[in-house]
MARMARMAR-832717 format. One record per residue (C-alpha): x, y, z. Coordinates in Angstrom, 3 decimals, padded with zeros to 6 digits. Each point is the difference from the previous one (the first is absolute). Example, Ala and Ser with C-alpha at 12.3 -4.5 7.8 and 13.67 -1.06 7.14 Angstrom:
# MARMARMAR-832717
MITI       east      north         up
MITI    012.300   -004.500    007.800
MITI    001.370    003.440   -000.660
# end
This chain:
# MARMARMAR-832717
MITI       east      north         up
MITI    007.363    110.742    242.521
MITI   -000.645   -000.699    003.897
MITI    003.416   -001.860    000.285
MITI    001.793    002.791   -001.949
MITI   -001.739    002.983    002.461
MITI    001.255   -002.228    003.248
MITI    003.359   -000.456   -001.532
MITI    000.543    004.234   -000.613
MITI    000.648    002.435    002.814
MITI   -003.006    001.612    000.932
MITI    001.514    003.022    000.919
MITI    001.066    000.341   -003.281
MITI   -003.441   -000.666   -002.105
MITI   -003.465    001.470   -000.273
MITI   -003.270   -002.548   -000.999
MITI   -001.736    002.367   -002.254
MITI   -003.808   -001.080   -000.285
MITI   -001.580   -000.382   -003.636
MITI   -002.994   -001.390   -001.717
MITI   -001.191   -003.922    000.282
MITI    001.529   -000.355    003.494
MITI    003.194    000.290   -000.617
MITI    003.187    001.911    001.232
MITI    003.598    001.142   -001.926
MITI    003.096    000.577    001.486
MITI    001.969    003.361   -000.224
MITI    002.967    001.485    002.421
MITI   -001.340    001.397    003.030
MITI    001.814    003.249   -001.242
MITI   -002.531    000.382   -002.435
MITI   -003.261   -000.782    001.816
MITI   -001.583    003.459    000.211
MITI    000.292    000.522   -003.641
MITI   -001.435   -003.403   -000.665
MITI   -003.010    000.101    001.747
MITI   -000.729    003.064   -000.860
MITI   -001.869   -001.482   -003.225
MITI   -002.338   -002.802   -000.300
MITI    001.950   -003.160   -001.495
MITI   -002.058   -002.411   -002.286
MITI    000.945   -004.046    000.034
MITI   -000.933   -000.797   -004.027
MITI    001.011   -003.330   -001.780
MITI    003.275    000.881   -002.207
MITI    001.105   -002.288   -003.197
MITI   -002.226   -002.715    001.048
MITI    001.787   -001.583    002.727
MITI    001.024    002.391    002.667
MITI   -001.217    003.051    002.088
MITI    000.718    003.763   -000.975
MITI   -000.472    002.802    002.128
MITI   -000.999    003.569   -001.014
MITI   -001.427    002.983    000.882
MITI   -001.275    003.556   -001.753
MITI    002.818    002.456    000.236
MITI   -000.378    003.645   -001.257
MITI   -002.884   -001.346   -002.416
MITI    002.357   -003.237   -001.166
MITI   -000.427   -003.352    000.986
MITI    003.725   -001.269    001.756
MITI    001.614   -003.253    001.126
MITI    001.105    000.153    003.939
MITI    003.388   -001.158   -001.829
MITI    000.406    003.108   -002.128
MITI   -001.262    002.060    002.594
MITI    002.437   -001.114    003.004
MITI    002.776    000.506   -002.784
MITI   -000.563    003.733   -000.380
MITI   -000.856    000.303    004.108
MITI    004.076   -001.572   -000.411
MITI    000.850    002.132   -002.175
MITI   -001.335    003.204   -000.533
MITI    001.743    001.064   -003.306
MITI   -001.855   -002.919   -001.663
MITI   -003.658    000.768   -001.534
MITI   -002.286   -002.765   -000.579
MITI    000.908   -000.471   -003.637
MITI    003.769   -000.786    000.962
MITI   -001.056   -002.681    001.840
MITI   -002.782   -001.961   -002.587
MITI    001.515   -003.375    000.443
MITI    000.598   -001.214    003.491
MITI    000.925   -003.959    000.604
MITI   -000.388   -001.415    003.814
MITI    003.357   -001.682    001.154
MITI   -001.608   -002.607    001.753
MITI   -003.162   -000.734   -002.139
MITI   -002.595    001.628    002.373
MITI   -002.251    002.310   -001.489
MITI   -001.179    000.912    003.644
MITI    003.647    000.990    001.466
MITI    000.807    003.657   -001.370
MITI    003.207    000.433    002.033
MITI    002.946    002.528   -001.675
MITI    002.226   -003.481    000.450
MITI   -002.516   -002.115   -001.959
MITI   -000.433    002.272   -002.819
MITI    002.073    000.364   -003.416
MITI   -001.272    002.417   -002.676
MITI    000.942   -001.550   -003.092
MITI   -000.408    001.134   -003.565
MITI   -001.147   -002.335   -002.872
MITI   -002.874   -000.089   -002.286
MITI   -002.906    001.514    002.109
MITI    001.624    002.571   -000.335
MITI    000.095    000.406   -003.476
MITI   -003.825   -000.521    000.030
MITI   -000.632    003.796    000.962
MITI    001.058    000.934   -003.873
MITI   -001.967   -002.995   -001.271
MITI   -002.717    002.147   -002.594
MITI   -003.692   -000.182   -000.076
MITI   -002.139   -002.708   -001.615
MITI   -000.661    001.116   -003.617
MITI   -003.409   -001.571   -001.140
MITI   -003.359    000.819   -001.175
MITI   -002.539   -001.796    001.756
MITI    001.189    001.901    003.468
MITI    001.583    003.021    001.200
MITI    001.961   -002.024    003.037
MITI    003.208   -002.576    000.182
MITI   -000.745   -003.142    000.255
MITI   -003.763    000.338   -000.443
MITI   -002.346   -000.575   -003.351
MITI   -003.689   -000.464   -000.652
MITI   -001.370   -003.302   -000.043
MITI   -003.320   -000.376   -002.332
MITI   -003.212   -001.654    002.302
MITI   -002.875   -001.902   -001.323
MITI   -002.200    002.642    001.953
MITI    001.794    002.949   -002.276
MITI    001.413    001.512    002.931
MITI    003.709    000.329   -000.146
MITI    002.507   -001.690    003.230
MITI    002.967    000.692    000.220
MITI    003.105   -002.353    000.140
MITI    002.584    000.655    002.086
MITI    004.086   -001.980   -000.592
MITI    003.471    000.541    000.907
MITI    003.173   -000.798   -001.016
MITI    002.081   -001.907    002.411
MITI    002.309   -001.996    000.542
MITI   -000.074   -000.775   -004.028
MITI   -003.487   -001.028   -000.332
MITI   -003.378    001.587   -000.037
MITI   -001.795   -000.125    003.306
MITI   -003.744    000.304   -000.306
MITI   -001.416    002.551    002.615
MITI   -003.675    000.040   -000.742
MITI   -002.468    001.440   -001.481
MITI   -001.861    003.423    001.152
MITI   -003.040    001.584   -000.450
MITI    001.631    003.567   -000.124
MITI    002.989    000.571   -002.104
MITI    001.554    002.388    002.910
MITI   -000.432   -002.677    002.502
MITI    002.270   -002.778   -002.548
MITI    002.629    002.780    000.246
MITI   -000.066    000.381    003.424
MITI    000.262   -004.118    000.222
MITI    003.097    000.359   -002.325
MITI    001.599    002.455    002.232
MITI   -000.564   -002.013    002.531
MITI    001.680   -002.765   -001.365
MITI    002.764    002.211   -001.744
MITI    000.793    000.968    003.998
MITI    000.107   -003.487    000.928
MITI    002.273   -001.407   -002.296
MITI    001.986    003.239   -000.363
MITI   -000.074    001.225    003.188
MITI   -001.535    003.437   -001.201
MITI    002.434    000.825   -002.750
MITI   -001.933   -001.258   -002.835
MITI   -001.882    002.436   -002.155
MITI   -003.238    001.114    001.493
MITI   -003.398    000.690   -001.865
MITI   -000.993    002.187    002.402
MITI    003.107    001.547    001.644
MITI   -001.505    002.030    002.460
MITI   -002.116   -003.024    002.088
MITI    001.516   -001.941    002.570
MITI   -000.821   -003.547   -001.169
MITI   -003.147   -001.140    001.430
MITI    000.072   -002.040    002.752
MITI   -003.119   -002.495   -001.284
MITI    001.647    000.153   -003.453
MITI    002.994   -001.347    001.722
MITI   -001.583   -002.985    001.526
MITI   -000.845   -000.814   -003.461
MITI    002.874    000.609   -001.577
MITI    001.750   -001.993    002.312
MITI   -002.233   -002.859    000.032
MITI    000.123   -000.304   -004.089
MITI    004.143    000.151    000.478
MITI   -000.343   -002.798    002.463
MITI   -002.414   -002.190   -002.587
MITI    002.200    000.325   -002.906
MITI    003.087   -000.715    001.946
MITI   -001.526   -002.872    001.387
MITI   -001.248   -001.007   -003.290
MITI    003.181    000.275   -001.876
MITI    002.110   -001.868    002.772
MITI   -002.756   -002.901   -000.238
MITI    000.892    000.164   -003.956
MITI    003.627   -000.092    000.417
MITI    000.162   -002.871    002.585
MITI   -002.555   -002.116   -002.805
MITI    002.605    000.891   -002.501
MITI    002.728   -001.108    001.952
MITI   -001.637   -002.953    001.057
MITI   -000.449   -001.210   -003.515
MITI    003.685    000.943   -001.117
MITI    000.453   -002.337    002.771
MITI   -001.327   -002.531   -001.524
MITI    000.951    000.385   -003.098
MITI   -003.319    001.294   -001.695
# end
């Protein structure tokens, strides 16, 4: 990130500060707007760094954001999907962005959970010894199950879910509860349960692979 901030034009960028010590990058043109909010630094997909702040009551990425500063025609739902040319998270140039369309988006008309045991996606009640019900919290990604946790209050596994839904969707999932930003401590773990099963599953795949190799 330093290298790529001494290789740009500085008369042509703004370092916007956010959470955990970090900064973004944005076009100077738009550094009034920008800092106008208070940007968040959160974990996204397990691997990389996502930044975000609470717009108008909903949680947005500086990348969707910059893209409707661009262009003004554009609302925040026309821009759901947003890829970074150069890989970095942190550098929300116009230049470096491409708004893409694919299967997060599709995830907005994705229907509720339909189950018994709890009134939330992706959450259901898990029987104690003590007789006191916890609550389980999973999503789907990626193909497989990932294991979230499990919650004392059945509001809070929703909340978790979102969380995760946000992550791996970036926020075009179907929400449990539509009207809360995602929670910035349900976030952190969220992101660190991503981050274990990813880890988990590549440590499975490069077993299996070493045993193919060998002819097992």
């Amino acid at each position: 990130m330093y290298t790529l901030v001494q290789s740009l034009d500085p008369a042509t960028i703004a370092l916007i500060e956010t959470s955990r010590g970090l900064e973004a990058i944005v076009d100077k043109r738009f550094e009034w707007q920008t800092r106008a909010h208070r940007w968040y630094a959160v974990i996204s997909r397990g691997d990389h760094i996502h930044v975000v702040a609470d717009i108008d009551g909903l949680r947005i990425s500086l990348q969707r954001y910059v893209l409707t500063l661009a262009e003004p025609t554009l609302t925040f739902d026309d821009v759901n999907q947003v890829s970074f040319i150069n890989k970095v998270s942190l550098d929300c140039r116009v230049c470096n962005l491409e708004n893409r369309v694919g299967r997060q988006a599709v995830m907005r008309n994705r229907r509720p959970k339909r189950n018994t045991t709890s009134q939330y996606k992706g959450v259901s009640k898990v029987a104690t010894t003590k007789a006191k019900a916890k609550w389980k919290a999973q999503i789907k990604g990626g193909g497989n199950h990932i294991y979230l946790g499990y919650f004392e209050e059945e509001k809070w596994a929703a909340m978790v879910y979102d969380a995760a839904a946000y992550l791996l969707f970036e926020g075009s999932a179907h929400y449990n509860l539509p009207d809360l930003c995602p929670n910035l401590d349900a976030l952190d773990i969220a992101a660190a349960q991503i981050s274990r099963h990813r880890y988990k599953t590549a440590r499975k795949n490069a077993a299996q692979s070493v045993g193919l190799g060998n002819g097992t």
